[in-house]
C-alpha positions in Angstrom: 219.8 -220.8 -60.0 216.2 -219.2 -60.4 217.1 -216.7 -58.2 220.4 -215.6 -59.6 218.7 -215.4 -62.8 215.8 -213.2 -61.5 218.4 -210.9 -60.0 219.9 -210.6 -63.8 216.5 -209.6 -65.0 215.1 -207.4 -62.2 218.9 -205.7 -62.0 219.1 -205.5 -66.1 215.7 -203.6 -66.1 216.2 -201.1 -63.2 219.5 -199.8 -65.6 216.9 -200.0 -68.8 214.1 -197.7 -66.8 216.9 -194.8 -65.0 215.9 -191.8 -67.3 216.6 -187.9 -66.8 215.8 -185.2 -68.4 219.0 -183.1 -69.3 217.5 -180.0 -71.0 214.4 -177.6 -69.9 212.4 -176.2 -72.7 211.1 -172.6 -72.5 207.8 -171.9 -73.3 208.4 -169.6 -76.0 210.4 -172.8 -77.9 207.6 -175.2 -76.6 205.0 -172.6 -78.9 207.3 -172.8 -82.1 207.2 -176.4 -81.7 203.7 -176.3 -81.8 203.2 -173.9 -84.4 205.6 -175.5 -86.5 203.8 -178.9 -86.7 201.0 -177.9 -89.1 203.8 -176.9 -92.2 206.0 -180.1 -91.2 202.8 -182.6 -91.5 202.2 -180.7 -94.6 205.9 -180.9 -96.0 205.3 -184.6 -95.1 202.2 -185.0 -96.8 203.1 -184.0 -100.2 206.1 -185.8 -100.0 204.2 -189.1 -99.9 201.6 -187.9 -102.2 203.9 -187.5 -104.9 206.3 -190.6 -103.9 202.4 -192.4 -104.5 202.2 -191.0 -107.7 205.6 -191.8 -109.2 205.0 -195.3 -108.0 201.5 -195.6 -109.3 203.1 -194.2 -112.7 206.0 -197.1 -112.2 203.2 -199.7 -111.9 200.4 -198.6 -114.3 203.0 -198.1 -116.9 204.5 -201.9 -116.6 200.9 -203.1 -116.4 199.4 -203.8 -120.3 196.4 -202.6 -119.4 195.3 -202.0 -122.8 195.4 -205.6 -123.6 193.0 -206.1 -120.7 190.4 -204.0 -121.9 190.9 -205.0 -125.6 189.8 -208.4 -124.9 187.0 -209.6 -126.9 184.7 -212.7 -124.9 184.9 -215.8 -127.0 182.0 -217.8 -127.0 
């Protein structure tokens, strides 16, 4: 039974691993790739900056922070 179930496994993850590569890439696409990546991080970048900000702005604005720094210490 250990056997047949080791034939499972080592058969399942010989299908899993066959890959080929179906399309060639020129080098002149390969270089816009590339070059492209700088603006995409960018695009990216700001995007999450002001997703960040919108949230802080959601949080800060449910948070009664002038009631924290009112407080007065009673002694």
């Amino acid at each position: 039974m250990r056997k047949v179930i080791i034939m499972f496994f080592l058969t399942l993850f010989s299908f899993t691993t066959i890959a080929k590569a179906d399309e060639s890439i020129s080098v002149n696409e390969f270089a816009n790739n590339v070059a492209s990546v700088p603006g995409k991080l960018m695009t990216w970048l700001k995007g999450e900056v002001e997703k960040t900000k919108a949230y802080q702005t959601k949080v800060w604005a449910d948070t009664p922070v002038e009631n924290f720094f009112n407080k007065t210490k009673k002694d």
